[in-house]
The first five atom37 places (N, CA, C, CB, O) and aatype in JSON, in Angstrom:
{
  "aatype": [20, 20, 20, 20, 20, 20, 20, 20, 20, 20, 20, 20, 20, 20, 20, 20, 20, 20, 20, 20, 20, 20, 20, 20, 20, 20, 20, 20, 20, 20, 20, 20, 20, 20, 20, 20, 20, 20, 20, 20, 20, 20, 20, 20, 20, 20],
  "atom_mask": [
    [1, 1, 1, 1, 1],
    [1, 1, 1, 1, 1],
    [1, 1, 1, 1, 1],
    [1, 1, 1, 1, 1],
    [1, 1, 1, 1, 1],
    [1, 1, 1, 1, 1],
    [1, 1, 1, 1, 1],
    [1, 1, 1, 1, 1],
    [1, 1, 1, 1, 1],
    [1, 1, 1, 1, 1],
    [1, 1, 1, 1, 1],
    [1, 1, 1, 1, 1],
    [1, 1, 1, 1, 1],
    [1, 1, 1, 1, 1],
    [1, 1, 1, 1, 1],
    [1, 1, 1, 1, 1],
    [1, 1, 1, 1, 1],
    [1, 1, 1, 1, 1],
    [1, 1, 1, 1, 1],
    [1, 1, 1, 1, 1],
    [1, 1, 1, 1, 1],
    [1, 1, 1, 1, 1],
    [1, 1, 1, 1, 1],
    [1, 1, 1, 1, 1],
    [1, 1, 1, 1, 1],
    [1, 1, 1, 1, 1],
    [1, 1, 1, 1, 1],
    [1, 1, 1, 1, 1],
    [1, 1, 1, 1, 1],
    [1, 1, 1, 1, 1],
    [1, 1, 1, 1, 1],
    [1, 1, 1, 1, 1],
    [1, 1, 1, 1, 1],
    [1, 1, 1, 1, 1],
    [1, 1, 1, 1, 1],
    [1, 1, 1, 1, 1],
    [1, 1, 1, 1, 1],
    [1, 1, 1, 1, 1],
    [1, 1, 1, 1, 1],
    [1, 1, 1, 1, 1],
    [1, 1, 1, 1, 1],
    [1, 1, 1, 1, 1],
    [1, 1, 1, 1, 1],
    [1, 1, 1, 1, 1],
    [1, 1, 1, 1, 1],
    [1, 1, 1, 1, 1]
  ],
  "atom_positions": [
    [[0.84, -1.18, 0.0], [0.0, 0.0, 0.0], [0.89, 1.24, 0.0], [-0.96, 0.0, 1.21], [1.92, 1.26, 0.67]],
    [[0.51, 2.26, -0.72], [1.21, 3.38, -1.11], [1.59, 3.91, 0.57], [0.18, 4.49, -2.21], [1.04, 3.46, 1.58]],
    [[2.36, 4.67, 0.56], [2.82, 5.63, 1.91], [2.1, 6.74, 2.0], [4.29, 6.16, 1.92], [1.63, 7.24, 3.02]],
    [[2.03, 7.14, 0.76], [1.48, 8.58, 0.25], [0.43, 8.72, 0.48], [1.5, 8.93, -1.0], [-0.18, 7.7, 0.19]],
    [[-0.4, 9.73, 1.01], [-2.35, 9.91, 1.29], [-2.76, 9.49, 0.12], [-3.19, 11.64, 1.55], [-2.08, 9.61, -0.91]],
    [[-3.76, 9.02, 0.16], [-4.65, 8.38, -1.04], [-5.47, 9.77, -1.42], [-5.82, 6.88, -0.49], [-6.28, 9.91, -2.33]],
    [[-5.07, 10.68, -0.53], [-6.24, 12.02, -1.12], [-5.15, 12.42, -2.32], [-6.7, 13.77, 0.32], [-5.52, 12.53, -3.49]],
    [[-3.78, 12.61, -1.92], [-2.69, 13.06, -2.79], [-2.77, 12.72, -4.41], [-1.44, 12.42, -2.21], [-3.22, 11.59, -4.6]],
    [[-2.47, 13.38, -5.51], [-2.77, 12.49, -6.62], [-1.84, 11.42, -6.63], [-2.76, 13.17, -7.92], [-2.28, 10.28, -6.83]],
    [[-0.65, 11.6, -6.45], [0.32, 10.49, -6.58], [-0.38, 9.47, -5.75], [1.87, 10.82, -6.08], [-0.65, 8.5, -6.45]],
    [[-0.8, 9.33, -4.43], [-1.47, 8.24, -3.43], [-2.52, 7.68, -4.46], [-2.27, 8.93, -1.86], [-2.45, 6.51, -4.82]],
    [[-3.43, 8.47, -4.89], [-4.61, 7.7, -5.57], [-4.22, 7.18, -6.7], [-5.79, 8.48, -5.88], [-4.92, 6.24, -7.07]],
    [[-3.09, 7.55, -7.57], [-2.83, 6.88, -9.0], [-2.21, 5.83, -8.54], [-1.96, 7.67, -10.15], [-2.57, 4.83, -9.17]],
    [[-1.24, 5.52, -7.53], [-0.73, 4.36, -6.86], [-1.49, 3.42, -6.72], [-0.31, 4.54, -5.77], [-1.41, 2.37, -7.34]],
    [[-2.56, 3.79, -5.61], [-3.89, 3.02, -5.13], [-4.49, 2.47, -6.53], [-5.1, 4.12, -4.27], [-4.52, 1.29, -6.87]],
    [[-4.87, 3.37, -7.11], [-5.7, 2.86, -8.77], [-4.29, 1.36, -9.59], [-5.72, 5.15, -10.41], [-4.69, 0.32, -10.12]],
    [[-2.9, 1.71, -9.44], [-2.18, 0.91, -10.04], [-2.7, -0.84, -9.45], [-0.6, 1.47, -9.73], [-2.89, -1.93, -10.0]],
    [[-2.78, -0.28, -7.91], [-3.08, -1.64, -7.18], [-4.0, -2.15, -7.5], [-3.22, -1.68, -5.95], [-3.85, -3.27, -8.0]],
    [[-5.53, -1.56, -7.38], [-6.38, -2.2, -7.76], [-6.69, -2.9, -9.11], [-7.03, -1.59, -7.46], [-7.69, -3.57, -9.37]],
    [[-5.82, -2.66, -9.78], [-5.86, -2.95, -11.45], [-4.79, -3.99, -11.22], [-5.4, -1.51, -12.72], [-4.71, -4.71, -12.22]],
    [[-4.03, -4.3, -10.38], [-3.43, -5.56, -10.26], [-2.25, -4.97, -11.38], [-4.5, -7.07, -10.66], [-1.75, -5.77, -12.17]],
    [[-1.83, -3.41, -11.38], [-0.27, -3.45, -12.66], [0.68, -2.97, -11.65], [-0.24, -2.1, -14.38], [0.63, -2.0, -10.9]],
    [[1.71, -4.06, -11.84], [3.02, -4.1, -11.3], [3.84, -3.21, -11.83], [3.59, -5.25, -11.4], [4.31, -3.33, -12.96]],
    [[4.16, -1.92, -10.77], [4.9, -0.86, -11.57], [6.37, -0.59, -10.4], [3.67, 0.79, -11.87], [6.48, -1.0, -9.25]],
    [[6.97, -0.09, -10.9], [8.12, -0.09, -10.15], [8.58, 1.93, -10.51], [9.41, -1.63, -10.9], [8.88, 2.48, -11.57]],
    [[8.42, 2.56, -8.92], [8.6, 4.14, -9.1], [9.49, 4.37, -9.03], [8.12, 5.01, -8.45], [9.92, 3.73, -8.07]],
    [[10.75, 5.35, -9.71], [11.74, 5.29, -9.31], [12.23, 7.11, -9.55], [12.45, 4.0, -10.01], [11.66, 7.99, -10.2]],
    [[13.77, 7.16, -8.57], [13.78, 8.56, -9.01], [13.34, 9.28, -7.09], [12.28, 8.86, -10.65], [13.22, 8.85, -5.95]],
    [[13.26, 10.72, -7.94], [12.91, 11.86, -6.36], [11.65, 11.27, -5.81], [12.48, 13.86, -6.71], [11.5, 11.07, -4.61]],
    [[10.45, 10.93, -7.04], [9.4, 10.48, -6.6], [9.08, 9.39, -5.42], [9.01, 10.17, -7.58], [8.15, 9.48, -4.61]],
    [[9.97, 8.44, -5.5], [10.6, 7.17, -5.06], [11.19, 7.46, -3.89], [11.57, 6.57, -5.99], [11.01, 6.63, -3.0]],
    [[12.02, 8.65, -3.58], [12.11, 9.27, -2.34], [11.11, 9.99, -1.35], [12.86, 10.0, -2.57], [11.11, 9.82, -0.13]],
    [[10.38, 10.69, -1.96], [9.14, 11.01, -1.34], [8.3, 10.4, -1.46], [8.69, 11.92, -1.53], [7.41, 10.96, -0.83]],
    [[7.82, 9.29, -2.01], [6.84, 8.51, -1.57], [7.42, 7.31, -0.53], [6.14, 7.97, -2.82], [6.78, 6.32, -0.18]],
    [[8.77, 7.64, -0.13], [9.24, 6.73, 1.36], [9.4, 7.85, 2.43], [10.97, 5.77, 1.23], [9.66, 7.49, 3.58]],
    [[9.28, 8.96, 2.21], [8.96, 10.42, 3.21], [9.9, 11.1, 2.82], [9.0, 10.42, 4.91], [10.05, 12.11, 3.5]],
    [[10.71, 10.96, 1.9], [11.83, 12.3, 1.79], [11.1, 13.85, 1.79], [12.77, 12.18, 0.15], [9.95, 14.02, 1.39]],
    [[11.72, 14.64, 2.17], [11.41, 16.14, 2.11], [11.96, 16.44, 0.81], [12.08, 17.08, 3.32], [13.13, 16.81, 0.72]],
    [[11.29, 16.32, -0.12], [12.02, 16.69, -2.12], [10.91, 17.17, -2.53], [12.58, 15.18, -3.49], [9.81, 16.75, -2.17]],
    [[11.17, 18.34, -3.56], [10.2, 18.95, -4.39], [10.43, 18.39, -5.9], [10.32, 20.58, -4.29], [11.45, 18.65, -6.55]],
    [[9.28, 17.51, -6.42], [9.24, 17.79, -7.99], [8.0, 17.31, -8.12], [10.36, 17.08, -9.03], [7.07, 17.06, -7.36]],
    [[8.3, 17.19, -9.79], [6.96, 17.27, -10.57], [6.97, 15.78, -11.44], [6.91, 18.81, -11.73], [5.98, 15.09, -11.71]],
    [[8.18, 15.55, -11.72], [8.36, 14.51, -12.45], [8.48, 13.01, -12.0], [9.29, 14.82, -13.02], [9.04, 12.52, -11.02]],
    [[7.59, 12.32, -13.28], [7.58, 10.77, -12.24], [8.16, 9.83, -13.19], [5.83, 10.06, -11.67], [7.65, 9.94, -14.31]],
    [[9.21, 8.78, -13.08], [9.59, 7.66, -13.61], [9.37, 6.21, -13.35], [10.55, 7.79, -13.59], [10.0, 5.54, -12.53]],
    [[8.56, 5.87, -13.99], [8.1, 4.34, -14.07], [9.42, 3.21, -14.73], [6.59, 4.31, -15.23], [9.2, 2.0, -14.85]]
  ]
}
């Protein structure tokens, strides 16, 4: 289950990956802040 609030968009597109059963792997700043880093961006790598 994502770390991230499910209100967050990143939390809910996570949540939506799960329920669709697609195995994705996040990687990158994103990948840091969705384990709690304090990082600002915009960009996401699958």
């Amino acid at each position: 289950m994502p770390l991230q609030s499910q209100d967050s968009p990143l939390g809910a597109f996570l949540k939506a990956l799960c329920e669709e059963k697609i195995n994705c792997i996040l990687i990158g700043a994103m990948a840091a802040i969705e384990q709690g880093a304090p990082l600002m961006t915009v960009d996401y790598g699958f």
